[in-house]
C-alpha positions in Angstrom: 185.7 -46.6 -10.3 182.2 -46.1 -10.0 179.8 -45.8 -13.1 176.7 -44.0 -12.6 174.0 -45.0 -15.1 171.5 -42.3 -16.2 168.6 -43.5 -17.4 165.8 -40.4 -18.6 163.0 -42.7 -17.1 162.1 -39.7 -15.3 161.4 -37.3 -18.2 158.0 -38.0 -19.4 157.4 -35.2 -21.7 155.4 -35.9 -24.5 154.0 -39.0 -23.3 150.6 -37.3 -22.4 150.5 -36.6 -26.6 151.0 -40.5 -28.0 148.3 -41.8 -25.8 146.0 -39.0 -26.7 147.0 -39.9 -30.2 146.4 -43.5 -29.9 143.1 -43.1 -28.1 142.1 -40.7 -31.0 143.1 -43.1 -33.7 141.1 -46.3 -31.8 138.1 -44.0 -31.3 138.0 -42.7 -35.2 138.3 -46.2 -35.9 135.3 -47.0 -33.6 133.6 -44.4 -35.2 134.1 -45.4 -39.1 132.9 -49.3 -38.1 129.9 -47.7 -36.8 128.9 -45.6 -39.8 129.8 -48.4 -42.3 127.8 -50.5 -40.3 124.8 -48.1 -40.1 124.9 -47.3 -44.0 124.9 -51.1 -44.5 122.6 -51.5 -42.4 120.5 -48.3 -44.5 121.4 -49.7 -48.2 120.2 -53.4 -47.1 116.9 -52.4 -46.1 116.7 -50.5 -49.1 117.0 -53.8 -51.0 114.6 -55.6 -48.8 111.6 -52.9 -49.4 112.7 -53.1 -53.3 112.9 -56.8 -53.7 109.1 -57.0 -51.3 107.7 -54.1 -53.2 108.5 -56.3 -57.1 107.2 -59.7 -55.3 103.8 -57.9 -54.9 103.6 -56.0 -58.2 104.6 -59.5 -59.4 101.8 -61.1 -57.2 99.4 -58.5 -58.2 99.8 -59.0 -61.6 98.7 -62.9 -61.1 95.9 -62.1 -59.2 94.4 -59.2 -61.7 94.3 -61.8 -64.9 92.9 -64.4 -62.9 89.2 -63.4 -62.3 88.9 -62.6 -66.4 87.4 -65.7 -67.5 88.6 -64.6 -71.3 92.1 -64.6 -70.3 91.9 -68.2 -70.2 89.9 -69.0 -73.7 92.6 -71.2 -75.4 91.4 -70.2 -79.0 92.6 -66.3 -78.6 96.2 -67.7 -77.6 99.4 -67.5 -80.6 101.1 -70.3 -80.9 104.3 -71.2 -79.6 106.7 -72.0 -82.7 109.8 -72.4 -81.4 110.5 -73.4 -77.6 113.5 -71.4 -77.9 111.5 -68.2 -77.0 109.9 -69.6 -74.1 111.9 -68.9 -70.6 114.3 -72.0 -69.6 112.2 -72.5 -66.8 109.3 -73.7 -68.6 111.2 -75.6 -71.2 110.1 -78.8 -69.7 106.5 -77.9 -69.8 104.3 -79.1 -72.5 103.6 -75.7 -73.5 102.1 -74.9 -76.9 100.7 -71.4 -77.0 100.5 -68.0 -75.1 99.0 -65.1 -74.3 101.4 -61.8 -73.8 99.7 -59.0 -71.6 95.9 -59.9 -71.1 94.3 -57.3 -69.7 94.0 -57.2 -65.7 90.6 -57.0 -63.8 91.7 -54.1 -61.2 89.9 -52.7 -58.8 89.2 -49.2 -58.9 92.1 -46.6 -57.7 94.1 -49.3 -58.0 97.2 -48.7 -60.7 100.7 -49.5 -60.9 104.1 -47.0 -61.7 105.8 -49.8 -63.2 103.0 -53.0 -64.5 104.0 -56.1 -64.9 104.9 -58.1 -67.5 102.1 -61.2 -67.7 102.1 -64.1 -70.1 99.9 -66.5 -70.0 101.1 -70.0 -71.2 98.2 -73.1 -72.4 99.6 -76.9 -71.8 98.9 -79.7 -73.9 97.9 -81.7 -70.1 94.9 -83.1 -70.4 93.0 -85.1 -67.6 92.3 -84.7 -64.4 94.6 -83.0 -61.3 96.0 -84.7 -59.0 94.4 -84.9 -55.9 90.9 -83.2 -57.0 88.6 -85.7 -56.7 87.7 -85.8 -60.3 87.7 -88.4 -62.0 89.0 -88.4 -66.0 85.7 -89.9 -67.2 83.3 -87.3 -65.1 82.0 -85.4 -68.1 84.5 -82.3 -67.5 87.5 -81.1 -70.0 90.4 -79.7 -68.1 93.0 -76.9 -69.6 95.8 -76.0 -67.9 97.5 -72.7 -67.9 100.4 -71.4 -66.3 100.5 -67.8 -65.0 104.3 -66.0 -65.5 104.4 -62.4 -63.9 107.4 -60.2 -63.7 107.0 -56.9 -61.7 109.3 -54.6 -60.6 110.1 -52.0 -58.1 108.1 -49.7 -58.3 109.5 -46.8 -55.8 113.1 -47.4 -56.6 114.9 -44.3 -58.6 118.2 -46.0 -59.0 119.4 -47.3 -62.2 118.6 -51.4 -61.3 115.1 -51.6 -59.9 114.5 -54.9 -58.5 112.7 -58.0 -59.9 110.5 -60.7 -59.3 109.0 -63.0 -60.8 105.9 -65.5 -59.8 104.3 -68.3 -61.8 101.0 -69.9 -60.8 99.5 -73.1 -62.4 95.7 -73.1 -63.2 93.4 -75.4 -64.0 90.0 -74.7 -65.9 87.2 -77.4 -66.0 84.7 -76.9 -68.6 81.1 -79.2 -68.7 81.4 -81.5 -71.4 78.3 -81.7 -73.7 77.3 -84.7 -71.9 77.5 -82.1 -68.3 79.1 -82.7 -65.3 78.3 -84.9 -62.2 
C-alpha cells in the first residue's frame, strides 16, 4: 500500500500580498525614523539659536555698562544686608553692595526685545591684581566689581525662552592723592 503525500507547496496564492505587506510595514518604518530624526534634528537647532541668541543679549548687557565710568562709583551702590539675597554663586565673594540695572551705554539703533537683567556687585578686595604689574604701594586704589548679566531669548515665542547668564570681574584703579607712577 502506497501512501501518496500531498503537500500544497505548489499553491502560492497570496504570497505575492504578505511580502508586499512586509515591505510596506519596513518602508513606513523607514519613513517615521526619518521624520523623527528630521524634527529632532529641526527642534535642536531651535535650541541652539535660542540658547546663542541669550549668551549674546547676556554678553551685550556686560559690554553696554562697562564704558559708563558712573556705573562703577562705589558711593551710589545699596548695600548688601543679608547675603542670602545674593545668587549662590557669589556667596563666596566678599561682596558688600550692588547696583541693580545701571543704565547701558548703547550705540545708536541698537535695542533689545527682551534686556537684560544687570547687577553690578562692589568687593571688599583691596590691593593689587594679580599679575598686573602694579605694585600695592604704587599710589593707586583698586575696586573690584563683578559684572552679573542675564539675557534671554530674544526671538523665541514659546512659553520657556532660553537663558544665560555671564559674569565678568573688573577692576578700577583710581590715582591716589599722592598720583600714580
Amino acid at each position: 500500500m502506497t501512501i501518496k503525500a500531498n503537500f500544497s507547496l505548489k499553491d502560492q496564492s497570496g504570497a505575492a500580498l504578505v511580502i508586499a505587506l512586509i515591505i510596506m510595514v519596513v518602508l513606513t518604518v523607514i519613513a517615521l525614523a526619518s521624520s523623527f530624526t528630521s524634527i529632532f534634528e529641526i527642534k535642536l537647532s531651535g535650541n541652539k539659536r535660542g540658547m546663542t541668541d541669550a549668551f549674546y543679549t547676556a554678553d551685550g548687557g556686560v559690554q553696554a555698562v562697562l564704558p559708563n565710568i558712573a556705573n562703577f562709583n562705589a558711593s551710589t551702590y545699596t548695600l548688601i544686608a543679608d547675603s542670602s539675597t545674593l545668587p549662590q554663586s557669589l556667596l563666596s565673594e566678599s561682596i558688600d553692595s550692588s547696583l541693580s540695572n545701571p543704565p547701558p551705554s548703547l550705540p545708536p539703533g541698537v535695542n533689545f526685545t527682551d534686556p537684560p537683567t544687570v547687577t553690578i556687585y562692589h568687593t571688599t578686595i583691596t590691593g593689587a591684581p594679580r599679575g598686573s604689574g602694579f605694585s600695592a604701594a604704587g599710589g593707586y586704589e583698586y575696586s573690584y566689581f563683578i559684572i552679573d548679566s542675564i539675557g534671554r531669548d530674544q526671538i523665541d515665542v514659546d512659553l520657556f525662552k532660553s537663558n544665560c547668564n555671564v559674569r565678568e570681574k573688573v577692576v578700577r584703579l583710581l590715582p591716589t592723592s599722592q598720583g600714580g607712577n
